[in-house]
C-alpha positions in Angstrom: -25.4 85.8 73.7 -25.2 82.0 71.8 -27.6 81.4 69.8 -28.5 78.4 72.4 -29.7 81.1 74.7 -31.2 82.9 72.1 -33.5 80.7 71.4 -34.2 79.4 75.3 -35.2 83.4 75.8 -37.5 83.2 72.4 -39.2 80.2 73.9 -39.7 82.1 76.8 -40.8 85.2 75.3 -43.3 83.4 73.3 -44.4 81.4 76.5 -45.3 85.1 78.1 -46.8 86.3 74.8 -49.4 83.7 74.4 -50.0 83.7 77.7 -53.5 84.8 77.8 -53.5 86.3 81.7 -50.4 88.7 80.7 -52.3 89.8 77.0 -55.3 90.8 79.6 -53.5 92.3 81.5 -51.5 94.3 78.9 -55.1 95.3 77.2 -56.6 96.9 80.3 -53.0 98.7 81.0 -53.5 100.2 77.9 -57.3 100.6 77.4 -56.6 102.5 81.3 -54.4 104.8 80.1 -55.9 106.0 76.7 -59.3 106.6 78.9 -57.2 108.8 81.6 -55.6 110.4 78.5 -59.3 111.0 76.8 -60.3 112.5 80.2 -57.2 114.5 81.0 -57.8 118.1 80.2 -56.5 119.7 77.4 -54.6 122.3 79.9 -52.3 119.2 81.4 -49.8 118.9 78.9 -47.4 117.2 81.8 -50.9 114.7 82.4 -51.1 114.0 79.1 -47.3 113.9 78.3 -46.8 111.2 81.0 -49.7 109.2 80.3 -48.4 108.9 76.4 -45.3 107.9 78.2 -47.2 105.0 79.9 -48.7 103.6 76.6 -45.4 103.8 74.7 -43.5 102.2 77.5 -46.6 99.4 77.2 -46.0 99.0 73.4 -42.7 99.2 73.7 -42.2 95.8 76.0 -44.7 94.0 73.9 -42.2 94.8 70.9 -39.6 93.8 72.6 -40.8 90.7 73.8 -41.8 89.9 69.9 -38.2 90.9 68.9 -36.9 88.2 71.2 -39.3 85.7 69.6 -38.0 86.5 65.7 -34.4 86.8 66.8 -34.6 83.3 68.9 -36.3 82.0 65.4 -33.1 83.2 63.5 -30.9 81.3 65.6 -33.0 78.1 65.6 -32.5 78.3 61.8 -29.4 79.2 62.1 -28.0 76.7 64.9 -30.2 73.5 62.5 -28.0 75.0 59.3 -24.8 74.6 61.6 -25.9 71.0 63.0 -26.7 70.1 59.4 -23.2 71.1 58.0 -21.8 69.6 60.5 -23.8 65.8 59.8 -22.7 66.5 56.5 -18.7 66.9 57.1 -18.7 63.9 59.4 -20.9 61.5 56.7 -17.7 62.4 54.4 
């Protein structure tokens, strides 16, 4: 991936994560789940299991989407550095 679409995909992952309708709706998946897993009797370990699945998978995409956001940052910085250098080369 170029470090153009890098950062397109961080703008757009930052777009989704401040998106306030998507954070609501990634609270009450969660805030679900860790009721149903409060409730879920202690003798379902599959109940449990795949409800601890759900949350992780939940926290995992909201990771991911943050990754995209730091590694789009890098290559901003990076893709200014290589615009600067080259300003530089052609002033000479």
């Amino acid at each position: 991936m170029t470090p153009e679409q890098q950062s397109n995909r961080a703008d757009e992952a930052q777009y989704l994560l401040s998106n306030p309708l998507l954070q609501e709706a990634l609270a009450a998946i969660d805030a679900e789940v860790v009721s149903q897993w409060e409730q879920c009797p202690a003798r379902d370990k599959d109940g449990k299991e795949a409800l601890w699945q759900l949350l992780k998978t939940s926290k995992k995409f909201q990771r991911l989407l943050t990754g995209y956001v730091e590694t789009g940052k890098l290559a901003k910085e990076n893709l200014k550095r290589h615009e600067a250098s080259l300003l530089d080369r052609f002033k000479r």
